[in-house]
C-alpha positions as CSV (number, residue, x, y, z in Angstrom):
1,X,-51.3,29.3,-69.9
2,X,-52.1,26.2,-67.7
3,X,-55.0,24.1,-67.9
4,X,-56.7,23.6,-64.4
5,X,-58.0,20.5,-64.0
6,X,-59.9,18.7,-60.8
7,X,-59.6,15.5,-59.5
8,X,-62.7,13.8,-58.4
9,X,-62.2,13.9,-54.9
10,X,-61.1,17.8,-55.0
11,X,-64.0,19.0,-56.8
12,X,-66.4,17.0,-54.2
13,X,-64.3,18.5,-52.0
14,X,-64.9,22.0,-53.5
15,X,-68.8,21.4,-54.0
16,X,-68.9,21.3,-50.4
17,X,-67.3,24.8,-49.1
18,X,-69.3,27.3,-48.8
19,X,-70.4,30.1,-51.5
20,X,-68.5,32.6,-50.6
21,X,-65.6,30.5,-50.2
22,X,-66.2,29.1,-52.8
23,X,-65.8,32.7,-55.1
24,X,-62.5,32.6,-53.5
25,X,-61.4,29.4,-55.0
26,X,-62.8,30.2,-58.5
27,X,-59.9,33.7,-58.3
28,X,-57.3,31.4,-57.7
29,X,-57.9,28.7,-60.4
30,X,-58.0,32.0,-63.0
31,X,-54.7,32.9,-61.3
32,X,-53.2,29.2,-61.1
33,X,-53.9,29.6,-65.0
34,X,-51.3,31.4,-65.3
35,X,-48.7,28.9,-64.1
36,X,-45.5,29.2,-63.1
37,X,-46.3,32.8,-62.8
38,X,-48.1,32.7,-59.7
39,X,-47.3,34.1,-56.7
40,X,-48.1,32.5,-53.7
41,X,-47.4,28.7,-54.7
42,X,-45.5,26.8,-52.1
43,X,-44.2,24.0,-52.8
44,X,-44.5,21.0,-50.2
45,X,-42.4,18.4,-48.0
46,X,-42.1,15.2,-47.1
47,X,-44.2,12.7,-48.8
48,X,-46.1,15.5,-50.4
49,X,-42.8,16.4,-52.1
50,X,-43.5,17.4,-55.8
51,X,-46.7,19.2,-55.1
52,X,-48.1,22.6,-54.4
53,X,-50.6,24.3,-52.1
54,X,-52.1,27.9,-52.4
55,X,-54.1,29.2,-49.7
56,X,-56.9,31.8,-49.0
57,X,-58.2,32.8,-46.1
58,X,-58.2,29.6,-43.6
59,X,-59.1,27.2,-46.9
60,X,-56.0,25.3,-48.9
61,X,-55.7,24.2,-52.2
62,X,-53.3,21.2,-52.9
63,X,-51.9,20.6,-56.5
64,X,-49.6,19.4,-58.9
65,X,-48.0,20.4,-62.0
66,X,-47.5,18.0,-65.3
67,X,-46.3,19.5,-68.1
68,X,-48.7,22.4,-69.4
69,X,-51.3,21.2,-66.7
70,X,-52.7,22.0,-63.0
71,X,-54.9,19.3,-61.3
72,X,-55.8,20.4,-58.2
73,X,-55.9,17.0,-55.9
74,X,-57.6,18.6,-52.4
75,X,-59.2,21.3,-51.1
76,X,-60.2,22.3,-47.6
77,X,-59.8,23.9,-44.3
78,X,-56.3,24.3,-43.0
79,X,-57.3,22.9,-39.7
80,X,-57.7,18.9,-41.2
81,X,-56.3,19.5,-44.4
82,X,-52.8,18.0,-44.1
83,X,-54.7,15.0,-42.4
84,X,-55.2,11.9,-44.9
């Protein structure tokens, strides 16, 4: 089992989506617990090599793994999300 963590940007981030998408990012923390055996992962390229993003629906979730830990560094809507 992985400990899920937030940054402070991400959960600012997550305090603004809406409730119900919100519901749908509490499921995939409980399933990200479960790290590495979660399906849907994918890991990223570039200069976000070493991270991970899930998705559900049109909303991403950006992490990274360290040791027996998740922190989830950004969450939002796929249309800005791979914007900095």
């Amino acid at each position: 089992m992985a400990k899920v963590t937030f940054t402070p940007e991400a959960w600012e981030q997550a305090q603004e989506l809406p409730r119900p998408i919100r519901a749908r990012l509490v499921k995939l923390v409980e399933r990200l617990e479960a790290w590495p055996n979660v399906s849907g992962a994918k890991p990223l390229r570039g200069d976000l090599a070493g991270q991970y993003r899930m998705r559900t629906g049109d909303y991403r979730v950006q992490f990274r793994v360290e040791g027996d830990r998740v922190i989830v560094v950004k969450v939002g809507h796929r249309d800005s999300f791979y914007e900095d």
